[in-house]
CHARMM-style PDB file with segment names, atoms N, HN, CA, C and O in Angstrom:
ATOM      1  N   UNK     1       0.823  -1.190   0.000  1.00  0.00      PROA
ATOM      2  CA  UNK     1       0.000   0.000   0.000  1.00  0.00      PROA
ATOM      3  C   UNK     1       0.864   1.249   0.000  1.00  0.00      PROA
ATOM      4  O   UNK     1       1.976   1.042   0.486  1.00  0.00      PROA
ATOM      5  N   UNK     2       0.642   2.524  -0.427  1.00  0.00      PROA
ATOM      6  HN  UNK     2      -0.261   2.692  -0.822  1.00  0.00      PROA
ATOM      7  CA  UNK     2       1.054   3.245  -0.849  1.00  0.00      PROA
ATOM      8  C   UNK     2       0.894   4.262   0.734  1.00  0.00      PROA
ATOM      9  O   UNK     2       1.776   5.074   1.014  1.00  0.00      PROA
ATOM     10  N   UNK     3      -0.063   4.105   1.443  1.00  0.00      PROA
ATOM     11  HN  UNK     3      -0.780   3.445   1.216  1.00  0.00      PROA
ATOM     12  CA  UNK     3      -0.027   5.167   2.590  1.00  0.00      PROA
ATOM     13  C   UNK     3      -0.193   3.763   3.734  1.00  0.00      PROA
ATOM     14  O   UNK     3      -0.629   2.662   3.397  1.00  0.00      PROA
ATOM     15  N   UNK     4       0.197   4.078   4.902  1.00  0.00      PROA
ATOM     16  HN  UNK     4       0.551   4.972   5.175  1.00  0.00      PROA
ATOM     17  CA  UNK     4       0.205   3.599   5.965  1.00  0.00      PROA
ATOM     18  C   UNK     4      -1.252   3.633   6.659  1.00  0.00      PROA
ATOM     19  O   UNK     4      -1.211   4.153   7.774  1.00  0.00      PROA
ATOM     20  N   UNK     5      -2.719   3.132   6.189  1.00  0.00      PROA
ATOM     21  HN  UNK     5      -2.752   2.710   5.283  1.00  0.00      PROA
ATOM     22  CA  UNK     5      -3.394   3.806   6.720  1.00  0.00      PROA
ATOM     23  C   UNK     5      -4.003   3.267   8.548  1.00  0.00      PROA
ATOM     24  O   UNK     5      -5.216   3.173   8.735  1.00  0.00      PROA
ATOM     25  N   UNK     6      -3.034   2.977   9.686  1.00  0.00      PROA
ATOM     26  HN  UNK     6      -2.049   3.053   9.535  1.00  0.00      PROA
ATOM     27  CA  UNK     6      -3.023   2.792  10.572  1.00  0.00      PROA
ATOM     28  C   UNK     6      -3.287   4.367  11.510  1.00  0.00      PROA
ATOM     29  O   UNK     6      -3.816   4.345  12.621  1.00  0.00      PROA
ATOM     30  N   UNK     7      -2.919   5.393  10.983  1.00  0.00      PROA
ATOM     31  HN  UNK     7      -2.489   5.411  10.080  1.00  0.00      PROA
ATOM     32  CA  UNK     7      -2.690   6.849  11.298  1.00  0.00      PROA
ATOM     33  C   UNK     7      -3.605   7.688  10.894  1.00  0.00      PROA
ATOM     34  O   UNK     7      -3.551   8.212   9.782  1.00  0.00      PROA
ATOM     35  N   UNK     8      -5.153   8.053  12.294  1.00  0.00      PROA
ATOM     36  HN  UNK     8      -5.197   7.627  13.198  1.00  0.00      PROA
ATOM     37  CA  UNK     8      -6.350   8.344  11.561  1.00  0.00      PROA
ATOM     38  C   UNK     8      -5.647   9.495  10.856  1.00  0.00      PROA
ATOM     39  O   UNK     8      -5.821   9.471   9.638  1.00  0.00      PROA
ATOM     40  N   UNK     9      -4.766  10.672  11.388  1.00  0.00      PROA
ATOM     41  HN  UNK     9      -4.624  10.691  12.378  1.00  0.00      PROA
ATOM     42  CA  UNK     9      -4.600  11.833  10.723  1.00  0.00      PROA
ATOM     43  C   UNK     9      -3.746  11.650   9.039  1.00  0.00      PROA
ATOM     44  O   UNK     9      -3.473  12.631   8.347  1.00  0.00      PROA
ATOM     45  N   UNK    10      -3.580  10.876   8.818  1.00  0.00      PROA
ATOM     46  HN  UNK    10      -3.803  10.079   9.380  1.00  0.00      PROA
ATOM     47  CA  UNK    10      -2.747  10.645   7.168  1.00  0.00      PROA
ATOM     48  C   UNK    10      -4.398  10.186   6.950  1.00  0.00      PROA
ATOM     49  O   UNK    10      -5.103  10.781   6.135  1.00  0.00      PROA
ATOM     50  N   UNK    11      -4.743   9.425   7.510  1.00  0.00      PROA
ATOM     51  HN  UNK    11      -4.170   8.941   8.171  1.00  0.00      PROA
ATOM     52  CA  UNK    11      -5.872   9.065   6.916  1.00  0.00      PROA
ATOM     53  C   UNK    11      -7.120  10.238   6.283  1.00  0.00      PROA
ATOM     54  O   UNK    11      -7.852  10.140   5.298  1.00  0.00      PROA
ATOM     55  N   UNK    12      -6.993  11.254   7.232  1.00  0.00      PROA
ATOM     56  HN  UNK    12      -6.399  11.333   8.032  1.00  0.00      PROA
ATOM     57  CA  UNK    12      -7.710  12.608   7.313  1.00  0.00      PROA
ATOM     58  C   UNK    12      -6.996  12.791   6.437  1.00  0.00      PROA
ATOM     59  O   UNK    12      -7.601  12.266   5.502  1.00  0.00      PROA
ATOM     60  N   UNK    13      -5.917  13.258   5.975  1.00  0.00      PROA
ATOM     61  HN  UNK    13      -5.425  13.684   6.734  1.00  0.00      PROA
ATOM     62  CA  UNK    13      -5.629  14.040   5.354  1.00  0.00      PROA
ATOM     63  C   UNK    13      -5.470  13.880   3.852  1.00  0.00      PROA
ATOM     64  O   UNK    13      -5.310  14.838   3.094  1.00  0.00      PROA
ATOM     65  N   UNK    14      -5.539  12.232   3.355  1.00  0.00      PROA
ATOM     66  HN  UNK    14      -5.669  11.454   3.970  1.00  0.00      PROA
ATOM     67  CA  UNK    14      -5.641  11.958   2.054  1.00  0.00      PROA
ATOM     68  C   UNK    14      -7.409  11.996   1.724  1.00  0.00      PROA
ATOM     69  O   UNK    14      -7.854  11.746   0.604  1.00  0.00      PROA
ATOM     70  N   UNK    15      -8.209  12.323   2.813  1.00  0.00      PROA
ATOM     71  HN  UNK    15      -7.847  12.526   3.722  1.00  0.00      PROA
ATOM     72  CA  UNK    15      -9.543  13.041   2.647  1.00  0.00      PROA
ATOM     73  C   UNK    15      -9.316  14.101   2.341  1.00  0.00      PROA
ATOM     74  O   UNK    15      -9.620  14.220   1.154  1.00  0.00      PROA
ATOM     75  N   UNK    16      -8.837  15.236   2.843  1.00  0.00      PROA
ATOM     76  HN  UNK    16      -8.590  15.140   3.807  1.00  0.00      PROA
ATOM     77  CA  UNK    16      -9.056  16.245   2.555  1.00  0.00      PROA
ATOM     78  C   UNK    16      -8.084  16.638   0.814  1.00  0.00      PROA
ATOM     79  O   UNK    16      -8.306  17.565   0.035  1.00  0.00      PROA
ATOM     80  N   UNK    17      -7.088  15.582   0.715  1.00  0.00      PROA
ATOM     81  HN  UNK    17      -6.908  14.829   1.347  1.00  0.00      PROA
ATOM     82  CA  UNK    17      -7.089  15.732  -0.531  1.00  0.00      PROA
ATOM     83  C   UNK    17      -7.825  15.452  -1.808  1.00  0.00      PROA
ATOM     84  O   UNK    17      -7.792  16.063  -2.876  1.00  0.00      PROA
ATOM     85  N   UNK    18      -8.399  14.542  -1.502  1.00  0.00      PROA
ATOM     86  HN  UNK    18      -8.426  14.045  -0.634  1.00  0.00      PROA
ATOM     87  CA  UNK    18      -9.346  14.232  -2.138  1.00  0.00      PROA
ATOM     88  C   UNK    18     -10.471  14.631  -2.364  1.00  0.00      PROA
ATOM     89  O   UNK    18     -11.052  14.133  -3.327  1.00  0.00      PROA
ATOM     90  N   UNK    19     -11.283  15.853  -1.405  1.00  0.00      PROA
ATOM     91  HN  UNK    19     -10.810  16.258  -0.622  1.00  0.00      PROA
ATOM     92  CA  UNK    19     -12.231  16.929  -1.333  1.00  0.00      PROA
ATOM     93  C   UNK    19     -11.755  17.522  -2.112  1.00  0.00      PROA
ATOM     94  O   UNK    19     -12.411  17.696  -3.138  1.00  0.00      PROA
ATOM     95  N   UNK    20     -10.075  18.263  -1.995  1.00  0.00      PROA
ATOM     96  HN  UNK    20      -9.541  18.122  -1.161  1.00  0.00      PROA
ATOM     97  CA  UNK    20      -9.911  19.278  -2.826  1.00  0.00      PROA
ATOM     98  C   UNK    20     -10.096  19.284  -3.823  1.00  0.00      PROA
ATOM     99  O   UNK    20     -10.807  20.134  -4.359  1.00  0.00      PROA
ATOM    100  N   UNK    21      -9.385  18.111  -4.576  1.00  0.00      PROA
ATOM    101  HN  UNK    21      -8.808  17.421  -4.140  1.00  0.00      PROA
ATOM    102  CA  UNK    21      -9.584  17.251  -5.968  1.00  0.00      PROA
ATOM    103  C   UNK    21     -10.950  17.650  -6.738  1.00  0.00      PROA
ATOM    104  O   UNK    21     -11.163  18.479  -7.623  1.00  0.00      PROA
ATOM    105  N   UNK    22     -11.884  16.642  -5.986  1.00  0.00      PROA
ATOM    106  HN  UNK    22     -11.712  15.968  -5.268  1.00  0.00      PROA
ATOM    107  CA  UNK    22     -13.526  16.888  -6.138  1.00  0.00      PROA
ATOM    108  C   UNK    22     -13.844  18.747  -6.299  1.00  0.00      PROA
ATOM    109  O   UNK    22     -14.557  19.281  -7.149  1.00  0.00      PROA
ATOM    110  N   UNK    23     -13.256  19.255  -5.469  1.00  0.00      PROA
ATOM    111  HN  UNK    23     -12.677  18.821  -4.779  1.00  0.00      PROA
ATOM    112  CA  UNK    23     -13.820  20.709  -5.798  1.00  0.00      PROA
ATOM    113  C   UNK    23     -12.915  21.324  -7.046  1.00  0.00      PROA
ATOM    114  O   UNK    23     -13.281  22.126  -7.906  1.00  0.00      PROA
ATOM    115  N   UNK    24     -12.256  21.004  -6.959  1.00  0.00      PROA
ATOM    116  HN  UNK    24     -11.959  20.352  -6.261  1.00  0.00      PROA
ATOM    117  CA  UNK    24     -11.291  21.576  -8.126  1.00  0.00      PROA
ATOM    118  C   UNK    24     -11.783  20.724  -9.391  1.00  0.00      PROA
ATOM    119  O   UNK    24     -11.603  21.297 -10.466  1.00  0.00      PROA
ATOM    120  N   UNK    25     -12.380  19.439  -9.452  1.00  0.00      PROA
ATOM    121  HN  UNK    25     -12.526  18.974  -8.579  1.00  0.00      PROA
ATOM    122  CA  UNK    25     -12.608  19.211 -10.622  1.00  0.00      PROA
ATOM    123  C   UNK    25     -14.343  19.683 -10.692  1.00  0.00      PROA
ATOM    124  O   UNK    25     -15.129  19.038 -11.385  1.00  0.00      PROA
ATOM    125  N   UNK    26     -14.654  20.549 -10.103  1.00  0.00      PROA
ATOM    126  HN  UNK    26     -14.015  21.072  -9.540  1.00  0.00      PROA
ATOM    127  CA  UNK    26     -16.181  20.483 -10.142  1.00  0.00      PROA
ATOM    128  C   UNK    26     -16.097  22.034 -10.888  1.00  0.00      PROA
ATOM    129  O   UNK    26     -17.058  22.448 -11.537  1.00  0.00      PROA
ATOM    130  N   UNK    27     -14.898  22.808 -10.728  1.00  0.00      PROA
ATOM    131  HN  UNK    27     -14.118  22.472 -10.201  1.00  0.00      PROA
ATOM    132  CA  UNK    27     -14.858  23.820 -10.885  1.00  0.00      PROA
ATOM    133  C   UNK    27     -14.148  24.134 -12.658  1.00  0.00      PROA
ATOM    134  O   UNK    27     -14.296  25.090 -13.420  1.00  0.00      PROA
ATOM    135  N   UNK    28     -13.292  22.713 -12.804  1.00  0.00      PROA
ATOM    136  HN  UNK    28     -13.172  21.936 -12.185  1.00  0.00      PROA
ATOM    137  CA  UNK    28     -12.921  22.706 -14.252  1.00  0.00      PROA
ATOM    138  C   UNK    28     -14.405  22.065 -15.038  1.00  0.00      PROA
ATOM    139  O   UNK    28     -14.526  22.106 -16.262  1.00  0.00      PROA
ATOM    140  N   UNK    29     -15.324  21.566 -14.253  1.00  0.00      PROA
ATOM    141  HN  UNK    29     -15.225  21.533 -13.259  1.00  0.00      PROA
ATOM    142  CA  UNK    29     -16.747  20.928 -15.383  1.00  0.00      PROA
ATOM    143  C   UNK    29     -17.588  22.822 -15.284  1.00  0.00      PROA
ATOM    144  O   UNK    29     -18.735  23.039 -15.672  1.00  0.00      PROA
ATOM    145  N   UNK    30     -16.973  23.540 -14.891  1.00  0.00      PROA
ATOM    146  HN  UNK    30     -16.041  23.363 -14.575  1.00  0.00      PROA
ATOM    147  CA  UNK    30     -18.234  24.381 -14.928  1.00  0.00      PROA
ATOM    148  C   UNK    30     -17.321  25.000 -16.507  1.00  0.00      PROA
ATOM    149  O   UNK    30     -18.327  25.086 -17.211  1.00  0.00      PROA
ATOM    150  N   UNK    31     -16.496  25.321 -17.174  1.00  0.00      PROA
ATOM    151  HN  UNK    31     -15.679  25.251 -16.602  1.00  0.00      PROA
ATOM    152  CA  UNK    31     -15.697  25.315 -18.096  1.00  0.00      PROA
ATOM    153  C   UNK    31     -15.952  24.546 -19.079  1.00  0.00      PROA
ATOM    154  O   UNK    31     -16.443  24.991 -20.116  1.00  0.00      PROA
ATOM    155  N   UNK    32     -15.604  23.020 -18.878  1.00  0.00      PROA
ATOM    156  HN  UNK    32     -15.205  22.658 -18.035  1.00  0.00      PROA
ATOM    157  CA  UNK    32     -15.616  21.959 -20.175  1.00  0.00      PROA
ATOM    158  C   UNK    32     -16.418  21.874 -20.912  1.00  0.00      PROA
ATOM    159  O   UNK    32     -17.572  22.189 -20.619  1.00  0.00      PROA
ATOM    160  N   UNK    33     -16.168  21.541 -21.795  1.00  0.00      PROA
ATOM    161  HN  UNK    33     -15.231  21.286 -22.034  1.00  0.00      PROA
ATOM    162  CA  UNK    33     -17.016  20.816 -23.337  1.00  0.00      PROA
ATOM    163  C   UNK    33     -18.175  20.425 -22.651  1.00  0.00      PROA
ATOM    164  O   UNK    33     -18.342  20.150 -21.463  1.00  0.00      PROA
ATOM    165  N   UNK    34     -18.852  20.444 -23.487  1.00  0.00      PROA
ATOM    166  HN  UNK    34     -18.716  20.667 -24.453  1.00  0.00      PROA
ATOM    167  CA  UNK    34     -20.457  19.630 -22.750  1.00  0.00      PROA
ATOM    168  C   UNK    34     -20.166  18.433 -22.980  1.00  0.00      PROA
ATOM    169  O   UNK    34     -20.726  17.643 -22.219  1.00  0.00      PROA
ATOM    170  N   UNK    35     -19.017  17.671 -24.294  1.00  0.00      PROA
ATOM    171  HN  UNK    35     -18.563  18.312 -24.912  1.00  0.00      PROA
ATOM    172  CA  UNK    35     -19.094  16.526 -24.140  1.00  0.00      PROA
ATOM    173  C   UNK    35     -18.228  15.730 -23.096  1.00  0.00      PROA
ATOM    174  O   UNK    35     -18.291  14.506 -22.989  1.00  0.00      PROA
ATOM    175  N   UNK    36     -17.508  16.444 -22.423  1.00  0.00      PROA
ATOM    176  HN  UNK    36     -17.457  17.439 -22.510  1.00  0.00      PROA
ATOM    177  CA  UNK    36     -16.985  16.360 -21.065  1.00  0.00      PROA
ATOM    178  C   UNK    36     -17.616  15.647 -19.906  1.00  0.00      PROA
ATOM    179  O   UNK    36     -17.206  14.695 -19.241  1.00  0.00      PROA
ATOM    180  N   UNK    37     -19.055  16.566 -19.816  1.00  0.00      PROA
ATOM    181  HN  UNK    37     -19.388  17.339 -20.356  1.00  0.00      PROA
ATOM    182  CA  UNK    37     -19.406  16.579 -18.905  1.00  0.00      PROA
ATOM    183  C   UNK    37     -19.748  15.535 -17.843  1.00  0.00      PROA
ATOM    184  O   UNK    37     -19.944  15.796 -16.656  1.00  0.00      PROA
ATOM    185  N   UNK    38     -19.808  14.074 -18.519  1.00  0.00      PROA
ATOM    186  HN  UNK    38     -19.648  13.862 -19.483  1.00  0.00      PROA
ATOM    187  CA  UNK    38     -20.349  12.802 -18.022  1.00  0.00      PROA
ATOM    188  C   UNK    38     -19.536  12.192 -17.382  1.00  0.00      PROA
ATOM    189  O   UNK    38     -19.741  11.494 -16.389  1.00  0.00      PROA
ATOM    190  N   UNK    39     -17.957  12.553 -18.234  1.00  0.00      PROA
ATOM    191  HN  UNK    39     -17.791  13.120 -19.040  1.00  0.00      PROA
ATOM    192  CA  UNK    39     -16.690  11.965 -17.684  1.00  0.00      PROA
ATOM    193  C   UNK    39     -16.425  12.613 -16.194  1.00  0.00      PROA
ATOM    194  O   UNK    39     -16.034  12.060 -15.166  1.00  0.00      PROA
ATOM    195  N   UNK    40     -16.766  13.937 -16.438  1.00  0.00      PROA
ATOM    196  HN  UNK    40     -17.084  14.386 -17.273  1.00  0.00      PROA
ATOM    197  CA  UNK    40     -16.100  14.845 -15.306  1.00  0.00      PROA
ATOM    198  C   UNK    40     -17.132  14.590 -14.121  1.00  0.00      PROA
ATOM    199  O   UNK    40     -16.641  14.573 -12.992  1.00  0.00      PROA
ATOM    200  N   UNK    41     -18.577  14.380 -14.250  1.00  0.00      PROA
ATOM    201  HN  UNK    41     -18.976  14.395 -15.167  1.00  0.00      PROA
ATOM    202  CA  UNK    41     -19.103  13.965 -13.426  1.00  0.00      PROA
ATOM    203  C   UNK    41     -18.782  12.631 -12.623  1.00  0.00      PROA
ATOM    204  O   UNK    41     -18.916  12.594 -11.400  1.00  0.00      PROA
ATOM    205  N   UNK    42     -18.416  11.702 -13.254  1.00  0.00      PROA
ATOM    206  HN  UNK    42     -18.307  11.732 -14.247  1.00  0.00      PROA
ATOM    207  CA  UNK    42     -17.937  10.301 -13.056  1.00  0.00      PROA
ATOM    208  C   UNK    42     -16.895  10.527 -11.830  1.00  0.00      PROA
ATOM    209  O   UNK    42     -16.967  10.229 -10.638  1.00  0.00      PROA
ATOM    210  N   UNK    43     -15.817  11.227 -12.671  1.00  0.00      PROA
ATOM    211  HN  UNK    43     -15.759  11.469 -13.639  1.00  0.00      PROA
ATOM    212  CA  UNK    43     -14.852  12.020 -11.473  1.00  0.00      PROA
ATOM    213  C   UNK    43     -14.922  12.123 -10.290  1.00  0.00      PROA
ATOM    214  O   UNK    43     -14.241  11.722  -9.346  1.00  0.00      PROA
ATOM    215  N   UNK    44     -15.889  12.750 -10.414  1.00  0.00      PROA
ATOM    216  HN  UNK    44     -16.443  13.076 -11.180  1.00  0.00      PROA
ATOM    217  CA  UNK    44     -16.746  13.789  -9.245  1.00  0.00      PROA
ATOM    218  C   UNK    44     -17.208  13.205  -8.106  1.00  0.00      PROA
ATOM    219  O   UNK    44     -17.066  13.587  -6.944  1.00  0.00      PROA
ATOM    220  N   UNK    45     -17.811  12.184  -8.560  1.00  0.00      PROA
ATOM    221  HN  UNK    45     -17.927  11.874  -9.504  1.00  0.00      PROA
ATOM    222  CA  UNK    45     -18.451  10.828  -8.095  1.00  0.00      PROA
ATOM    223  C   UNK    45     -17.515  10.013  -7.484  1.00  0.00      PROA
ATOM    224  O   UNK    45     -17.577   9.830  -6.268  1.00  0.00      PROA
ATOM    225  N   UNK    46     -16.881   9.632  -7.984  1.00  0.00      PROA
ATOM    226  HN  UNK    46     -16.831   9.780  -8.972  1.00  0.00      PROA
ATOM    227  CA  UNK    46     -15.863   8.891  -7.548  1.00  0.00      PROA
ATOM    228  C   UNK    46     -14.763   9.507  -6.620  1.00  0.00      PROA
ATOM    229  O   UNK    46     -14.609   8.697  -5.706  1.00  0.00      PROA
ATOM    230  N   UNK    47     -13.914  10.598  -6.443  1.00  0.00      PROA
ATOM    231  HN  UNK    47     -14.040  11.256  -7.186  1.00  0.00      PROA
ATOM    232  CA  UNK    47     -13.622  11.348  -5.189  1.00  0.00      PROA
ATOM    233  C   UNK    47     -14.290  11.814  -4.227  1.00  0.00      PROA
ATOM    234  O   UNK    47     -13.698  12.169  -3.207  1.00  0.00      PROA
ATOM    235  N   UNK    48     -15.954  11.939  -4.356  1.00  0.00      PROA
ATOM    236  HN  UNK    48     -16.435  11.652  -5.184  1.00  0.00      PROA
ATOM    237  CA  UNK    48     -16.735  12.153  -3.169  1.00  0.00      PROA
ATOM    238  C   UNK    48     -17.174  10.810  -2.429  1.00  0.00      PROA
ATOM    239  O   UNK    48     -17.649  10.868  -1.294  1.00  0.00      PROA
ATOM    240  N   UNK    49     -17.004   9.584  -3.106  1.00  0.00      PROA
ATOM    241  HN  UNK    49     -16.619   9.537  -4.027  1.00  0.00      PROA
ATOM    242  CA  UNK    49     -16.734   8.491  -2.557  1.00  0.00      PROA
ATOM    243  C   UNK    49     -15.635   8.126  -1.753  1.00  0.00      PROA
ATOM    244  O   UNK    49     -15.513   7.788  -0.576  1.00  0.00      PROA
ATOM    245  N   UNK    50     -14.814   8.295  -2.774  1.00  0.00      PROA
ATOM    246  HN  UNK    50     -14.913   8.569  -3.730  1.00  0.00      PROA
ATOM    247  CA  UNK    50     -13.248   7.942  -1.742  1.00  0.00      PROA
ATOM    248  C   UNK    50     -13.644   8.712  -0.419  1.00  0.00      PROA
ATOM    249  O   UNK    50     -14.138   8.078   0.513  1.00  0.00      PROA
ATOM    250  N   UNK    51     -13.392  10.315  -0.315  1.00  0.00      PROA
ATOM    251  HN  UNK    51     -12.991  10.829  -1.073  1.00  0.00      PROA
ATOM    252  CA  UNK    51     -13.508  11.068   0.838  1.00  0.00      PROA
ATOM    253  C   UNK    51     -14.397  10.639   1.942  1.00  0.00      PROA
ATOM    254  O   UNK    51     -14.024  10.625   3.115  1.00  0.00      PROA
ATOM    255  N   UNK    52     -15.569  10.293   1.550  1.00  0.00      PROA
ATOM    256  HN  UNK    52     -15.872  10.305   0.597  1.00  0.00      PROA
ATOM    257  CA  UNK    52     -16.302   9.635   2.667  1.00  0.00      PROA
ATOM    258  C   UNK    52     -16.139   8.574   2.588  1.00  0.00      PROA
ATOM    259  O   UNK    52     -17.083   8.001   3.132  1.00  0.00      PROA
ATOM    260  N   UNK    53     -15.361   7.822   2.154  1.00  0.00      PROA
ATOM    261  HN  UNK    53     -14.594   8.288   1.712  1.00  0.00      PROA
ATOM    262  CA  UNK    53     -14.887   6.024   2.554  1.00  0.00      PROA
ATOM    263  C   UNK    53     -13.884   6.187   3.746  1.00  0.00      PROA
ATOM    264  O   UNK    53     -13.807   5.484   4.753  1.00  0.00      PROA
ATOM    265  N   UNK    54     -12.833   7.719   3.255  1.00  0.00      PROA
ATOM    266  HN  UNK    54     -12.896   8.290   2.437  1.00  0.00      PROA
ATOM    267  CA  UNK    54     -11.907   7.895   4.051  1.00  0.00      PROA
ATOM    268  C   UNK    54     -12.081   8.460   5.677  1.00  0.00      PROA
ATOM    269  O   UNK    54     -11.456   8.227   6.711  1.00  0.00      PROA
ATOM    270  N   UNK    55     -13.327   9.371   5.323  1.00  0.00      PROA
ATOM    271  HN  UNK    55     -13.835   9.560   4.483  1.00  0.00      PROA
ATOM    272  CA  UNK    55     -13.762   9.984   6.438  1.00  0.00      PROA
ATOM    273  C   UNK    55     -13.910   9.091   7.703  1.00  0.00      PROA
ATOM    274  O   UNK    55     -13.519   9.314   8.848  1.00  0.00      PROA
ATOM    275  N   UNK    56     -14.778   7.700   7.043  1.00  0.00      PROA
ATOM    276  HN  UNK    56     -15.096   7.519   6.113  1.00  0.00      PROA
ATOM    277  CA  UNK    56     -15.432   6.634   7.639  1.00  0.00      PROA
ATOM    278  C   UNK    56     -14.151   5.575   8.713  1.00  0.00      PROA
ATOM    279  O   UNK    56     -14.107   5.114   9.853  1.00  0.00      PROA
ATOM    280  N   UNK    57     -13.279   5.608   7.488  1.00  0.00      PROA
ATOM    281  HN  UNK    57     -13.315   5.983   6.562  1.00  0.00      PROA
ATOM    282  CA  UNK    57     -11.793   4.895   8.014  1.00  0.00      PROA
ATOM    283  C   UNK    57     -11.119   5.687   9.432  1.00  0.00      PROA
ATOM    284  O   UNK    57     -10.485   5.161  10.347  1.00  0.00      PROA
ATOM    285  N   UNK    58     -11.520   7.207   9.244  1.00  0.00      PROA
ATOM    286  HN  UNK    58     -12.035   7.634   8.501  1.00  0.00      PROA
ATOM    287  CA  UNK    58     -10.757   7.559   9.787  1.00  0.00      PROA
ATOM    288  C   UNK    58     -11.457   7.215  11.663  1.00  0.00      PROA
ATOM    289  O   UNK    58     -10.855   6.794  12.651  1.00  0.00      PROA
ATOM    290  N   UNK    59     -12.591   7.534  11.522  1.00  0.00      PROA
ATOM    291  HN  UNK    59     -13.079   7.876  10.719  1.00  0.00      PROA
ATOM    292  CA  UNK    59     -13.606   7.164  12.721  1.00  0.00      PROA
ATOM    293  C   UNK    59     -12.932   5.507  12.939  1.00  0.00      PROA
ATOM    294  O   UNK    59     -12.224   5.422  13.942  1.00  0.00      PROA
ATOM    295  N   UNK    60     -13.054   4.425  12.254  1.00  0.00      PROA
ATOM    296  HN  UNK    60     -13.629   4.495  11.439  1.00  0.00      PROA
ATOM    297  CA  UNK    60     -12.361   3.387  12.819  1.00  0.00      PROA
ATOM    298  C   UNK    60     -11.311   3.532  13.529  1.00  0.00      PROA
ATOM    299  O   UNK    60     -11.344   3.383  14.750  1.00  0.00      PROA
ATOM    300  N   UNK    61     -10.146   3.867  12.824  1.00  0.00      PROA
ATOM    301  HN  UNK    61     -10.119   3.988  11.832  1.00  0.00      PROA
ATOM    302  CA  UNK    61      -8.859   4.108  12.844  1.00  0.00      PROA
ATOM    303  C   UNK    61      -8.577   4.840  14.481  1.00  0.00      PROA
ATOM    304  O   UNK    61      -7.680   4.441  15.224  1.00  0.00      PROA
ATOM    305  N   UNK    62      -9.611   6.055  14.863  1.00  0.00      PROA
ATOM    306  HN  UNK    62     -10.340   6.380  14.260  1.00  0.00      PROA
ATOM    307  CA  UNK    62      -9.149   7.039  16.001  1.00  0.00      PROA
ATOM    308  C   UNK    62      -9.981   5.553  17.382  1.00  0.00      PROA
ATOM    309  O   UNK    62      -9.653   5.276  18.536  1.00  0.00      PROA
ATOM    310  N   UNK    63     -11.279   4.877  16.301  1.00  0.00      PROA
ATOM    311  HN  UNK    63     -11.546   5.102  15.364  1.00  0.00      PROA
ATOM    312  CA  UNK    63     -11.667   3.939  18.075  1.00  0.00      PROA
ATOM    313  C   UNK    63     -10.512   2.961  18.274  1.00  0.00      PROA
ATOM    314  O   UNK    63      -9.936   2.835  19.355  1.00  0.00      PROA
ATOM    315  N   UNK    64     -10.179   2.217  17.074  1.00  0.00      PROA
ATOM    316  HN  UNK    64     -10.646   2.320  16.196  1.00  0.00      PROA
ATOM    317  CA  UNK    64      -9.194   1.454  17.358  1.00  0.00      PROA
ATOM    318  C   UNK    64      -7.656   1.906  18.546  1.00  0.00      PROA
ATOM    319  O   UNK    64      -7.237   1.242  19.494  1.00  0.00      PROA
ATOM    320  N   UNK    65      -7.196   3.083  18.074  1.00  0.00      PROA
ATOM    321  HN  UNK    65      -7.537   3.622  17.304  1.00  0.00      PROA
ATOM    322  CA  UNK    65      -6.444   3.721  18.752  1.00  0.00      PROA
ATOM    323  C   UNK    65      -6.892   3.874  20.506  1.00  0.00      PROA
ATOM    324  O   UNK    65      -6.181   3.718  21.498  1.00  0.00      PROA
ATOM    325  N   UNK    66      -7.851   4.114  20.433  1.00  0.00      PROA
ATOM    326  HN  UNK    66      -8.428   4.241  19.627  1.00  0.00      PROA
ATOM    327  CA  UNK    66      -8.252   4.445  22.238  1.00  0.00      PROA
ATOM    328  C   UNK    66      -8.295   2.986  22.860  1.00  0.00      PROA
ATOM    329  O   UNK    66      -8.054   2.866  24.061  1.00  0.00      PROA
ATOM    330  N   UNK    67      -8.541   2.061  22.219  1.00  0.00      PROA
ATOM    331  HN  UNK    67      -8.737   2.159  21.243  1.00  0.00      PROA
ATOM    332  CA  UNK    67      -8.189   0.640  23.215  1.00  0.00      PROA
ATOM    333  C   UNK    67      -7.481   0.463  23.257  1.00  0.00      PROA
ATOM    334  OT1 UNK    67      -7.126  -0.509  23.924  1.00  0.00      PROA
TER     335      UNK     67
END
């Protein structure tokens, strides 16, 4: 694996990259081709997933830590 994700805060924080991502590509579909638009939605979709997969991890990750 590419990140260690044992560490809720790396864990947080490849969320919040991944928000950014999502907003930054939400902000290049207001721009694109219309024939763009399905792909860039797809995108869109798919980093607002990750982020709340990550969000979710990260809530594991901080209970695990307190036992």
């Amino acid at each position: 694996m590419l990140l260690k994700l044992d560490n809720p805060k790396t864990i947080w924080r490849s969320a919040m990259v991944s928000l950014l991502v999502f907003f930054t590509v939400t902000l290049i579909a207001r721009t694109a081709p219309s024939n763009w638009q399905d792909l860039l939605d797809g995108v869109r979709g798919a980093m607002l997933g990750v982020t709340l997969g990550l969000m979710a991890l990260t809530v594991v990750a901080q209970r695990r830590r307190r036992r």
